[in-house]
C-alpha angles and dihedrals in degrees: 000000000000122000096237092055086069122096084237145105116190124205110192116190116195136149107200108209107254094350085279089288117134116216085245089058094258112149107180082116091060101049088047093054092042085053079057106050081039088067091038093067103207122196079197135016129210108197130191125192100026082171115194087359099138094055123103100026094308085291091151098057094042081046084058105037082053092047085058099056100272106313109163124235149229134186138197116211129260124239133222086254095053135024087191099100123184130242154183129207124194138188106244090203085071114017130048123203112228102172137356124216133177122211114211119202116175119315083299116088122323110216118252108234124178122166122218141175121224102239116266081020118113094188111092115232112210110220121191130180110200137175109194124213122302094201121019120064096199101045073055096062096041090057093052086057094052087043091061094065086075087065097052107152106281098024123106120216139181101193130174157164161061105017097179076202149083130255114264102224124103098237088068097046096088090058090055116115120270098233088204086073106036097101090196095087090186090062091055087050092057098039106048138066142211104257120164095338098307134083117259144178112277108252097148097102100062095040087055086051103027107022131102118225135193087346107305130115117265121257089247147007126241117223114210086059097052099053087046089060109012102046095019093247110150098165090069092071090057119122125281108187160059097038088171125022110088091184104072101061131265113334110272135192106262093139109086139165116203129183134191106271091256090058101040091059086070085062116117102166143003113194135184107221117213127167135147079255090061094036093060094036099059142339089255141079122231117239119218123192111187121197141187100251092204096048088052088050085061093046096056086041097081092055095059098048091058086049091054 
C-alpha cells in the first residue's frame, strides 16, 4: 500500500546531531538515520541541525529529500553563531507550497517556515521547524514568542522542534532534573532560571507556546500532552534526549511538536521512536505525530468557509 492510499498524514521532528556527519566527513550516522525516516514514512518532515546544509549548492538536503522518495525541501539559513540550520521537508503528492518565510531571532536559528496547502484544501497550514536556544534561556523565551505569531486567531499551524527546555504542567515536573546531581554545570547554568529567589528548571517556553492565561486557550497545543490526556496515550510524554550524555542528569523531553487547537483535534498518536538504529544515528529521539488526514481536512474547512 502506498502511503498516500492511507487516511494519514505523518509529521516527524528530529534533529540528528550534526546532520550524521563526523568531523573527519564520515557519514555512516547520516545513512543510518535516513534508513530510519525512510521507515517512518513522514508526509512532512521537521529537521534540526542541518548542519553545513546550505554548502555546495544545498546538495545534502536535495540528497535527503531524494533518499525519502522525493519529498521536497526548505531550508532556513545558518548564522555566523551557528552552522546547524533548520528545515522542513513536504510531500508534494499531498501537500502544495504556496510561500516560504524565515523567522530571524537573534544570530541563533531562524525558524523554517513554509507555508502549504492540503490538496483539495483552500485554507493555508503554516508549518515551522526551531531549534531554541541551547544556551540562553532568554533568547528562548523570546523565540517562543516569535514562534506564536504563527498561531494568530484564524491561522493554522504544525510547529516543531528542539525546545532546549522542559514541559510546563504540573504532571511532568517530577521527572525535571535535580540540579544538585547533573555533574555538566554549564548545563545547569543554560537550562535554569532565576524564580523566587531560587534556580529552577526552564518551563517558560512551553508556557509561552502551550499554557492558558487569564482564562483564555493557549496559542497552541502541545501535543505530547494531548494525546496523553486526551487519547491515553502515556508513552507520548517519554523522553526524547539526551541518548547519549550521562552527565546532565536523566533524559528529558525537550523535542516537542505542537498544533492550533483546531489542528491538533485530527491527531490520533504521537509516538517517540527509539531503536539501536536511533541510538547510534543521533542523541536524540524522533517524534512522530500521526492524524487523521481527513479529520484535519475538516478542521481547516471551516476557515475557508468564513473566508469565503
Amino acid at each position: 500500500m502506498s502511503h498516500l492510499d492511507e487516511d494519514v498524514i505523518r509529521v516527524v521532528s528530529w534533529n540528528i546531531e550534526h546532520n550524521g556527519v563526523e568531523r573527519d566527513g564520515s557519514d555512516h550516522r547520516w545513512h543510518l538515520a535516513m534508513d530510519v525516516l525512510a521507515s517512518l514514512r513522514p508526509h512532512i518532515l521537521l529537521r534540526q541541525e542541518l548542519t553545513r546544509a546550505d554548502l555546495y549548492g544545498r546538495r545534502i538536503v536535495w540528497a535527503e529529500a531524494a533518499r525519502l522518495g522525493g519529498l521536497v525541501p526548505f531550508l532556513a539559513d545558518a548564522t555566523p553563531e551557528s552552522a546547524n540550520p533548520t528545515g522542513v521537508y513536504i510531500n508534494r503528492d499531498l501537500l502544495e507550497p504556496t510561500e516560504f518565510f524565515e523567522h530571524a531571532t537573534g544570530m541563533w536559528h531562524p525558524i523554517c517556515n513554509p507555508v502549504v496547502r492540503l490538496k483539495g484544501v483552500p485554507t493555508k497550514l503554516s508549518l515551522a521547524s526551531f531549534h531554541l536556544c541551547s544556551f540562553d534561556p532568554d533568547r528562548r523565551l523570546n523565540e517562543a514568542r516569535r514562534l506564536t505569531t504563527l498561531g494568530k486567531p484564524g491561522m493554522a499551524a504544525i510547529i516543531g522542534g528542539d525546545c532546549n527546555s522542559y514541559a510546563h504542567t504540573q504532571s511532568e515536573a517530577v521527572s525535571l532534573p535535580d540540579w544538585s546531581e547533573v555533574e555538566d554545570r554549564s548545563h545547569f547554568e543554560h537550562r535554569t532560571v532565576e524564580w523566587c529567589g531560587e534556580r529552577v528548571s526552564d518551563t517558560r517556553p512551553d508556557h509561552v507556546l502551550a499554557g492558558a492565561h487569564h482564562g483564555w486557550p493557549p496559542v497552541f497545543v502541545e501535543l505530547g500532552q494531548y494525546a496523553a490526556t486526551r487519547l491515553s496515550q502515556a508513552g507520548a510524554l517519554a523522553p526524547t534526549a539526551s541518548l547519549w550524555r550521562k552527565d546532565q542528569g536523566p533524559m528529558q523531553r525537550i523535542d516537542r511538536i505542537y498544533a492550533t487547537p483546531q489542528v491538533a483535534e485530527a491527531l490520533t498518536s504521537l509516538e517517540v521512536i527509539v531503536s539501536d538504529d536511533i541510538r547510534e544515528a543521533s542523541d536524540h529521539c524522533p517524534v512522530v505525530a500521526t492524524f487523521r488526514l481527513t479529520a484535519l481536512r475538516r478542521a481547516l474547512a471551516p476557515a475557508t468557509q468564513t473566508a469565503a
